[in-house]
C-alpha positions in Angstrom: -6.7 0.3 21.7 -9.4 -1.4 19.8 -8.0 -4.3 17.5 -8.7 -4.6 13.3 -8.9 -7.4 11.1 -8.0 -6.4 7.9 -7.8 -8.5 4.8 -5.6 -7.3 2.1 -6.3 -8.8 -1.7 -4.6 -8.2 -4.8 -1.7 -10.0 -7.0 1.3 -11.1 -6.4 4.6 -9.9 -8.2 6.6 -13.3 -9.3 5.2 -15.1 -6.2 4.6 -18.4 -8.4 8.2 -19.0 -8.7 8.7 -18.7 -4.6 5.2 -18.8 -2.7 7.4 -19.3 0.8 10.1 -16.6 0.1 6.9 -14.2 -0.5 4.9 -15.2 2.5 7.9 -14.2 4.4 8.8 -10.7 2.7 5.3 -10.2 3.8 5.8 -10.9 7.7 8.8 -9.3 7.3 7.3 -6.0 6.0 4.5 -6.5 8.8 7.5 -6.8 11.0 8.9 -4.0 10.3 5.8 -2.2 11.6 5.1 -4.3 14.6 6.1 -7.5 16.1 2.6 -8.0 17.9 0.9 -9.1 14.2 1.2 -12.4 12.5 -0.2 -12.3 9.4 -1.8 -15.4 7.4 -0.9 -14.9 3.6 -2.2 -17.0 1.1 -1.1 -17.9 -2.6 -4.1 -19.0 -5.0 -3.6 -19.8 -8.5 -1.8 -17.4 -10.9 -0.5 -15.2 -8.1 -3.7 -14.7 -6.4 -2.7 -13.7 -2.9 -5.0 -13.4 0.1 -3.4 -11.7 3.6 -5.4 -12.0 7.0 -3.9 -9.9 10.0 -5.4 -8.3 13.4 -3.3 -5.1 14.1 -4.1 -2.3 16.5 -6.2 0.3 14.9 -3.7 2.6 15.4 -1.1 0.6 13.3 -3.5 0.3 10.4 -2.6 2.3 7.5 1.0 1.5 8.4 0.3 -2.1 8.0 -1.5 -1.4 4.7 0.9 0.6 3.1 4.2 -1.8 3.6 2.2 -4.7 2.3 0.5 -2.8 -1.0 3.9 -2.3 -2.7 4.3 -6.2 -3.2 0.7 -6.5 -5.2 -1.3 -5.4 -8.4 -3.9 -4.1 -7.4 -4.5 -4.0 -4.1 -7.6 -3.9 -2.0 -7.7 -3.4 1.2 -10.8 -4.1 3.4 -11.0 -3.5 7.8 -13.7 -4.4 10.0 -13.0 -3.2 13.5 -13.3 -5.8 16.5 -15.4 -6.0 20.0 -13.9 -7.3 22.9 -14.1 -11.1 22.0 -13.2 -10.9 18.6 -16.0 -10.6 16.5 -16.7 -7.9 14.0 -18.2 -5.3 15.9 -21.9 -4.8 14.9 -22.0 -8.4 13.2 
């Protein structure tokens, strides 16, 4: 099953009161899904909130669509992955 890396943007609801307590509802949502994905979240300034993961493709819009409900405005971009890694056709 080929692998994705998707990158998930948006806002965070109330995540500049507790940056570590939303960093892990996110794993746990991601969790939820599957236990093979460890995703990489990132807070910026006023909420701004960055989430790297590499799921299988199949797992994708799953993956999306338990994370989405904790941002404003989502966006949601994939890039599918070749054998080693890379972005296939980069």
């Amino acid at each position: 099953m080929p692998k994705v890396h998707m990158q998930i943007t948006g806002r965070a609801v109330g995540a500049s009161d507790e940056q570590p307590g939303f960093a892990e509802l996110v794993r746990t949502r991601v969790g939820g899904v599957t236990d093979r994905a460890f995703p990489d979240v990132k807070i910026g300034s006023e909420d701004e909130v960055r989430i790297e993961i590499v799921v299988d493709r199949d797992l994708q819009s799953d993956v999306a669509e338990a994370i989405e409900p904790l941002l404003t405005d989502p966006q949601v971009t994939s890039a599918v992955l070749d054998d080693e890694g890379e972005a296939a056709g980069a």
